[in-house]
PyMOL CGO cylinders between C-alpha atoms (Angstrom):
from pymol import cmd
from pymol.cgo import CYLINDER

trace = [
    CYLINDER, 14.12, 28.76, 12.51, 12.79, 30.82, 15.96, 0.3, 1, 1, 1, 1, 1, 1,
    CYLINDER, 12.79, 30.82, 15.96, 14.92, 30.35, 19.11, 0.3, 1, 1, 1, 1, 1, 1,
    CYLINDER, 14.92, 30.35, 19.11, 10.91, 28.34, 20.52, 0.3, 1, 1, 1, 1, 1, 1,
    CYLINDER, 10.91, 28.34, 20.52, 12.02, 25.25, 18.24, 0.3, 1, 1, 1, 1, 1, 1,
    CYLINDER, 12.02, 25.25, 18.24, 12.60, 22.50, 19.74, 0.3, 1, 1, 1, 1, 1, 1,
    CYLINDER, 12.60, 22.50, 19.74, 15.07, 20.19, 18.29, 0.3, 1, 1, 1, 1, 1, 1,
    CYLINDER, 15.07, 20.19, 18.29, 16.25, 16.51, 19.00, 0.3, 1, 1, 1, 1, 1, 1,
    CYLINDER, 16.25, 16.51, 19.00, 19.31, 16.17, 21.36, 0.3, 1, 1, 1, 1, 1, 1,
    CYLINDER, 19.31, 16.17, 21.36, 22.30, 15.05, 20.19, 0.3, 1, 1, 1, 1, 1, 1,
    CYLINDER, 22.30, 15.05, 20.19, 21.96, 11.71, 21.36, 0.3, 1, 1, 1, 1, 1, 1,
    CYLINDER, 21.96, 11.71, 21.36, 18.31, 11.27, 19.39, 0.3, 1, 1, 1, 1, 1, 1,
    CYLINDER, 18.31, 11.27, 19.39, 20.56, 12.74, 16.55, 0.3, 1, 1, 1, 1, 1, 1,
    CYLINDER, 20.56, 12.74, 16.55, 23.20, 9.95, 16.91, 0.3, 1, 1, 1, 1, 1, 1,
    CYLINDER, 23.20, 9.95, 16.91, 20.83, 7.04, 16.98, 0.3, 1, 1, 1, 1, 1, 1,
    CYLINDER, 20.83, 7.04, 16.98, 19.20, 8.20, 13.70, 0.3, 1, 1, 1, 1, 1, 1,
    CYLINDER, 19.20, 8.20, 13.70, 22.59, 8.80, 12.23, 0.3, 1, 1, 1, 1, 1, 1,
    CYLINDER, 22.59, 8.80, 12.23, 23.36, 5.53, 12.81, 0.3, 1, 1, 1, 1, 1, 1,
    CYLINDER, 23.36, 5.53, 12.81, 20.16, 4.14, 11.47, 0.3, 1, 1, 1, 1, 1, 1,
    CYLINDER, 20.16, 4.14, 11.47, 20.34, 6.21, 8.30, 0.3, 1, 1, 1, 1, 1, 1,
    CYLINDER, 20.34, 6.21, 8.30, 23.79, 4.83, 7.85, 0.3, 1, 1, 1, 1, 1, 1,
    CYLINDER, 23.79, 4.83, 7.85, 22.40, 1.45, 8.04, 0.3, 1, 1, 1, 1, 1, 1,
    CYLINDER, 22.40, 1.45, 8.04, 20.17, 2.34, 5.67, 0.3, 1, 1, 1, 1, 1, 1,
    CYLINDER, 20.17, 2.34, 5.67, 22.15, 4.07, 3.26, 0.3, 1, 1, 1, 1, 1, 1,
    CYLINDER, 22.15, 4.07, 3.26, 24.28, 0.55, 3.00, 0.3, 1, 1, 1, 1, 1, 1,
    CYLINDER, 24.28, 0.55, 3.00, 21.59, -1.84, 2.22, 0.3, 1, 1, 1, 1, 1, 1,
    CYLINDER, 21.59, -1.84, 2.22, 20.51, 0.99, -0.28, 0.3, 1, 1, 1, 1, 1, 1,
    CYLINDER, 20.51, 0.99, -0.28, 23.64, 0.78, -1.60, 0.3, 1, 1, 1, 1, 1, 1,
    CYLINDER, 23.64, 0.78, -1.60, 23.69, -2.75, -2.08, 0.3, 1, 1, 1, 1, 1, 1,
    CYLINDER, 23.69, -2.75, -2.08, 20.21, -2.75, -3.20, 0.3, 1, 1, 1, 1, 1, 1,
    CYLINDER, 20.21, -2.75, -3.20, 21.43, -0.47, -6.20, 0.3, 1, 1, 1, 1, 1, 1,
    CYLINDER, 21.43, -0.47, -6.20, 24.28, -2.71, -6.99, 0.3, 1, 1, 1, 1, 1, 1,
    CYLINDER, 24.28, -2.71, -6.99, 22.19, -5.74, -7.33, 0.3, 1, 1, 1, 1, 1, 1,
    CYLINDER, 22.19, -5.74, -7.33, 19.77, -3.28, -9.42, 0.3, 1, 1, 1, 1, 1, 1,
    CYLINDER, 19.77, -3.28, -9.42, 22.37, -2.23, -11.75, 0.3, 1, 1, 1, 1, 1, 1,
    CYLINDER, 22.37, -2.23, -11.75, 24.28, -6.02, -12.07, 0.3, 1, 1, 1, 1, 1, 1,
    CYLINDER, 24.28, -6.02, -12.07, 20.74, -7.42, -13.17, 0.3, 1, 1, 1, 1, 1, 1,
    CYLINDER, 20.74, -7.42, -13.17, 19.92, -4.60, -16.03, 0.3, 1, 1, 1, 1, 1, 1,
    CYLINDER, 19.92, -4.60, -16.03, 23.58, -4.63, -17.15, 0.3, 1, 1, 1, 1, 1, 1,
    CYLINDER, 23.58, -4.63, -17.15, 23.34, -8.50, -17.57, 0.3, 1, 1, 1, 1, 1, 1,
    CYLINDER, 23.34, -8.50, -17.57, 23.76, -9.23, -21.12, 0.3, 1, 1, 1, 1, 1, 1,
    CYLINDER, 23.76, -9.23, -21.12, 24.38, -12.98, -20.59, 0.3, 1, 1, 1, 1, 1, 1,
    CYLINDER, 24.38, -12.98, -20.59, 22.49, -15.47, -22.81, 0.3, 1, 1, 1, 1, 1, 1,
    CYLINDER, 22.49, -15.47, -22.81, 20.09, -17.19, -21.52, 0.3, 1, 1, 1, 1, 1, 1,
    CYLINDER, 20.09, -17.19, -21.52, 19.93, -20.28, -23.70, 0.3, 1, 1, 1, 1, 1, 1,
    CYLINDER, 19.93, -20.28, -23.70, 16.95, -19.24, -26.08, 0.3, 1, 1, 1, 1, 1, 1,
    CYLINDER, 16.95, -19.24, -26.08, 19.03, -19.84, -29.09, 0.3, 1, 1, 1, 1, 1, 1,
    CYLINDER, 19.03, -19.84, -29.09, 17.63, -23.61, -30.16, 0.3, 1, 1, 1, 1, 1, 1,
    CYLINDER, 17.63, -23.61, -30.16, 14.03, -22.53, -29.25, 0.3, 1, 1, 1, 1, 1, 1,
    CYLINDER, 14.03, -22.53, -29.25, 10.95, -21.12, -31.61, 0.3, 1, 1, 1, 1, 1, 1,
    CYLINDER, 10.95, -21.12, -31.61, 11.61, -17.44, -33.29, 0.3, 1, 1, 1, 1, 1, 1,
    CYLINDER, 11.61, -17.44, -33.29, 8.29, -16.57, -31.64, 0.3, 1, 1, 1, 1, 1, 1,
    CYLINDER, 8.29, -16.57, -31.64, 9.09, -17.30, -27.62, 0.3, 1, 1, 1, 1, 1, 1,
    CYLINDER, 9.09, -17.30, -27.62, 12.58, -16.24, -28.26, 0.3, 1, 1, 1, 1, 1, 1,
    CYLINDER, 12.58, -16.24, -28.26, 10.76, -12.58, -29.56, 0.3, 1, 1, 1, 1, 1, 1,
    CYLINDER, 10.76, -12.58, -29.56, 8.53, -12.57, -27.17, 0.3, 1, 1, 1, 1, 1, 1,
    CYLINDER, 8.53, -12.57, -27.17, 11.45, -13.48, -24.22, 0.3, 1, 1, 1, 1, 1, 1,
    CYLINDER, 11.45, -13.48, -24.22, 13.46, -10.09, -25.35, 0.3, 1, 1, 1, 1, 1, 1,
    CYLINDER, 13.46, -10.09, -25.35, 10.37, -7.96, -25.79, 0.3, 1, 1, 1, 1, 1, 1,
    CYLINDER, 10.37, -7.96, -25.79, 10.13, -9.27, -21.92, 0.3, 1, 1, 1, 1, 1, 1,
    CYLINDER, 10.13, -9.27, -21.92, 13.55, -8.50, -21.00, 0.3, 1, 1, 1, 1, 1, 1,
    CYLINDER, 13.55, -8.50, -21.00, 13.51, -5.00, -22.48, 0.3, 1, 1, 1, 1, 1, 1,
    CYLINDER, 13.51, -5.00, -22.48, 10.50, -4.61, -20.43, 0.3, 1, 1, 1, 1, 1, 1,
    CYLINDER, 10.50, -4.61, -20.43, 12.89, -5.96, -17.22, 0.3, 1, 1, 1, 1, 1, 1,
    CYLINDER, 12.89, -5.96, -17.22, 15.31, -4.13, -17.87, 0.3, 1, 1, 1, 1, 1, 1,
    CYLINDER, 15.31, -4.13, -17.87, 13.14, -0.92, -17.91, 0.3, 1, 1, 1, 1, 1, 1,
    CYLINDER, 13.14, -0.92, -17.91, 11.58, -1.64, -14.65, 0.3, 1, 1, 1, 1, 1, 1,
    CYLINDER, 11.58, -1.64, -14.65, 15.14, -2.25, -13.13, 0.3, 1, 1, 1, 1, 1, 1,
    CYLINDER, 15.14, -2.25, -13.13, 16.75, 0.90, -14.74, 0.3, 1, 1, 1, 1, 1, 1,
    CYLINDER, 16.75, 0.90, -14.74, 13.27, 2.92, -12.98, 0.3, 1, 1, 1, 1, 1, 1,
    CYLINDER, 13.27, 2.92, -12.98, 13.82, 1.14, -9.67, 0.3, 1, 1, 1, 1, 1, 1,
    CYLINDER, 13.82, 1.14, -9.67, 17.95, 1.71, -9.79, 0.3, 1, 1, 1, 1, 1, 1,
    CYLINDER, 17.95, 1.71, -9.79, 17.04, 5.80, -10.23, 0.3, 1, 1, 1, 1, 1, 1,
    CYLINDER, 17.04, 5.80, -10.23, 14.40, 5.86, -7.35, 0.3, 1, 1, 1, 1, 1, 1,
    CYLINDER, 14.40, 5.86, -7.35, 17.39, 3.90, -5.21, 0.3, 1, 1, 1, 1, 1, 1,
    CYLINDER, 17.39, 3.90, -5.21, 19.52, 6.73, -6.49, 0.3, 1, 1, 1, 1, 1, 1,
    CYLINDER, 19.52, 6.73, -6.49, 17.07, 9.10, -5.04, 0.3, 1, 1, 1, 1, 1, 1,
    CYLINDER, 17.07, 9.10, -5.04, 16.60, 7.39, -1.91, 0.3, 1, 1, 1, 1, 1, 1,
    CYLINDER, 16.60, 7.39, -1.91, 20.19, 7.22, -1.00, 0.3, 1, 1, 1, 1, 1, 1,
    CYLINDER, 20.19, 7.22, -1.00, 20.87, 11.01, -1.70, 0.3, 1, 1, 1, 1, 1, 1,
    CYLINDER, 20.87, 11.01, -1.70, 17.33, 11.59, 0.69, 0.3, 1, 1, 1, 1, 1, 1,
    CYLINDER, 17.33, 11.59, 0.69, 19.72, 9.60, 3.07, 0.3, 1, 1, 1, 1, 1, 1,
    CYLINDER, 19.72, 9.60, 3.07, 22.56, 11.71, 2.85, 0.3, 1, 1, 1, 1, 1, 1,
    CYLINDER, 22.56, 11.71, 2.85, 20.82, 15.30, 2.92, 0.3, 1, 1, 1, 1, 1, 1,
    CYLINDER, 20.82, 15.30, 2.92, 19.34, 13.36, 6.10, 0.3, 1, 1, 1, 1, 1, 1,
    CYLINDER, 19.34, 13.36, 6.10, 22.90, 13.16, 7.68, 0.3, 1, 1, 1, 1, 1, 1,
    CYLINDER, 22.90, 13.16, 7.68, 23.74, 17.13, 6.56, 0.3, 1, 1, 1, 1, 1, 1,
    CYLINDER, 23.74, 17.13, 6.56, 20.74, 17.83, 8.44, 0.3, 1, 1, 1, 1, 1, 1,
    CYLINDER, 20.74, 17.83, 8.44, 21.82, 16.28, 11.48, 0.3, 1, 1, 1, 1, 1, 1,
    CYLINDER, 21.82, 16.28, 11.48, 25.26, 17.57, 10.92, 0.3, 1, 1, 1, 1, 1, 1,
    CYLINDER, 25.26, 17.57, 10.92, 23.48, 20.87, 11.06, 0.3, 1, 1, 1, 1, 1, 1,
    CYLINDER, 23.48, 20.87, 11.06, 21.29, 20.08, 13.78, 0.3, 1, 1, 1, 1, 1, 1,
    CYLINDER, 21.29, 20.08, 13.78, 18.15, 20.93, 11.40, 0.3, 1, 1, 1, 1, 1, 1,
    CYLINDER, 18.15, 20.93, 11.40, 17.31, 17.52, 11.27, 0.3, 1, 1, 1, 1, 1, 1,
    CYLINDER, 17.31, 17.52, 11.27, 13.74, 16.69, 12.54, 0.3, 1, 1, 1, 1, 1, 1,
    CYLINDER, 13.74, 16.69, 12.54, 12.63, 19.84, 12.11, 0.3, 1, 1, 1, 1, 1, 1,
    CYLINDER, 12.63, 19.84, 12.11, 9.42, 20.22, 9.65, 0.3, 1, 1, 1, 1, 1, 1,
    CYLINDER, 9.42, 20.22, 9.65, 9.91, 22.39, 7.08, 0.3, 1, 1, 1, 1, 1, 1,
    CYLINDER, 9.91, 22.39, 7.08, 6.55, 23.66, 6.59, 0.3, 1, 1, 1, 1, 1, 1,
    CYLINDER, 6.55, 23.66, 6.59, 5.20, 23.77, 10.45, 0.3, 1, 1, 1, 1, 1, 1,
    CYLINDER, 5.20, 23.77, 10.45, 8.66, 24.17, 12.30, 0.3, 1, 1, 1, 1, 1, 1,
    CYLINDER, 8.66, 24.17, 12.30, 7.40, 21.70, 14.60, 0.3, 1, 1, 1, 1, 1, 1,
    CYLINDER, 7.40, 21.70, 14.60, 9.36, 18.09, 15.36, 0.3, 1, 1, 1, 1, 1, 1,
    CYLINDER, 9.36, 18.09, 15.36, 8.25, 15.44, 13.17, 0.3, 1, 1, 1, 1, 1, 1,
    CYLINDER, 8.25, 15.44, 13.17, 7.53, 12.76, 15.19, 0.3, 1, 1, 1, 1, 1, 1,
    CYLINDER, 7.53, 12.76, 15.19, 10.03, 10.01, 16.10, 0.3, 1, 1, 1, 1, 1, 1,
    CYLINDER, 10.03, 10.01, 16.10, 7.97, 7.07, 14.99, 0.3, 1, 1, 1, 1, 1, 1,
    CYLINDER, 7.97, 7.07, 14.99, 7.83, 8.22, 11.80, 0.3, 1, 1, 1, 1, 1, 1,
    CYLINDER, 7.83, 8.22, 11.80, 11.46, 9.34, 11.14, 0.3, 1, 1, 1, 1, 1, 1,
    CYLINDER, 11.46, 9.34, 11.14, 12.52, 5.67, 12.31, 0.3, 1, 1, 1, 1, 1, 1,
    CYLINDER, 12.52, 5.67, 12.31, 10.35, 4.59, 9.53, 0.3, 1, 1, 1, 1, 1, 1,
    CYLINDER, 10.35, 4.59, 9.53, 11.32, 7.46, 7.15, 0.3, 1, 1, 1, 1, 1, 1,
    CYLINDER, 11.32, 7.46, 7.15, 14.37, 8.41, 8.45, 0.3, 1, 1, 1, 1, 1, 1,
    CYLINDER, 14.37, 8.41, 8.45, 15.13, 11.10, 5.19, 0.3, 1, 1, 1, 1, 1, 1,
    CYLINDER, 15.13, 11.10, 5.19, 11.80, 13.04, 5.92, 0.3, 1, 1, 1, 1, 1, 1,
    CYLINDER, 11.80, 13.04, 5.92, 11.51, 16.52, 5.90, 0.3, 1, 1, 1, 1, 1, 1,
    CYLINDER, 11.51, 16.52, 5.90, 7.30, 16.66, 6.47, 0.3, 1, 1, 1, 1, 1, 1,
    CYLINDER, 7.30, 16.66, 6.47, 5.68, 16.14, 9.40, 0.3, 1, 1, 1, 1, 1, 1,
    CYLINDER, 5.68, 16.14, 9.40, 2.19, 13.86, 9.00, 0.3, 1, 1, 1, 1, 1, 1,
    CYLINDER, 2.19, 13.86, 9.00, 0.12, 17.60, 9.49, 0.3, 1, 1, 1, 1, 1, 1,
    CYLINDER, 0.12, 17.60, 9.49, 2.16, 19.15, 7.16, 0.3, 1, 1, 1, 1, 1, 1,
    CYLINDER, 2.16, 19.15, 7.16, 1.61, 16.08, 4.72, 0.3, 1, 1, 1, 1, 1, 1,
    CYLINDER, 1.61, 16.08, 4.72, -2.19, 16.11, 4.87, 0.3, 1, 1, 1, 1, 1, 1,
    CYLINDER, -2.19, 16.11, 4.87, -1.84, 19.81, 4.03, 0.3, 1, 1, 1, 1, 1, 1,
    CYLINDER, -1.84, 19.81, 4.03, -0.43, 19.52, 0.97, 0.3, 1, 1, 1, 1, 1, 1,
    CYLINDER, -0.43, 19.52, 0.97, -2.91, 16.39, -0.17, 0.3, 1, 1, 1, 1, 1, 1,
]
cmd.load_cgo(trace, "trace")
């Protein structure tokens, strides 16, 4: 990085620090929720019904439990995002595009506060 970059003070740093931190707990309990609901094994009363909706009910909860086990890794994803986030601002490289070397822009780090692209250096690569 050139001595020209501008980087957020450490005040900007602090008040994304504390809204990745926010975000890295309702993450969290996101994931737990995630995991509690494809680790469920617990009946759910089908045994006195037809053969062919009780087949049909676990092809459908294989299916759930899929989709859960997809959306659990993504939240695994998203949380370690978060935490590079906060080695960044440890580091005081957070902010900083990685392709331009220009600030990303506030707006968009409150929104996607484990970025790493600005929106320039974004439309470049699409």
């Amino acid at each position: 990085m050139s001595k020209n970059t501008k980087k957020y003070s450490d005040k900007e740093l602090e008040s994304f620090k504390k809204i990745i931190n926010e975000k890295i707990e309702k993450a969290k309990m996101d994931l737990d929720l995630l995991k509690s609901s494809y680790m469920n094994d617990s009946n759910n009363g089908t045994d006195d019904t037809s053969p062919t909706f009780k087949s049909f009910e676990e092809g459908s909860e294989t299916m759930s439990k899929e989709a859960n086990t997809q959306l659990a890794l993504r939240q695994e994803k998203f949380i370690r995002d978060l935490k590079n986030a906060l080695i960044r601002i440890e580091n005081k490289t957070y902010g900083v595009c990685r392709v331009t070397g220009k600030l990303i822009n506030k707006k968009r780090l409150k929104i996607v506060p484990h970025a790493t692209l600005s929106i320039e250096a974004k439309n470049i690569q699409n």
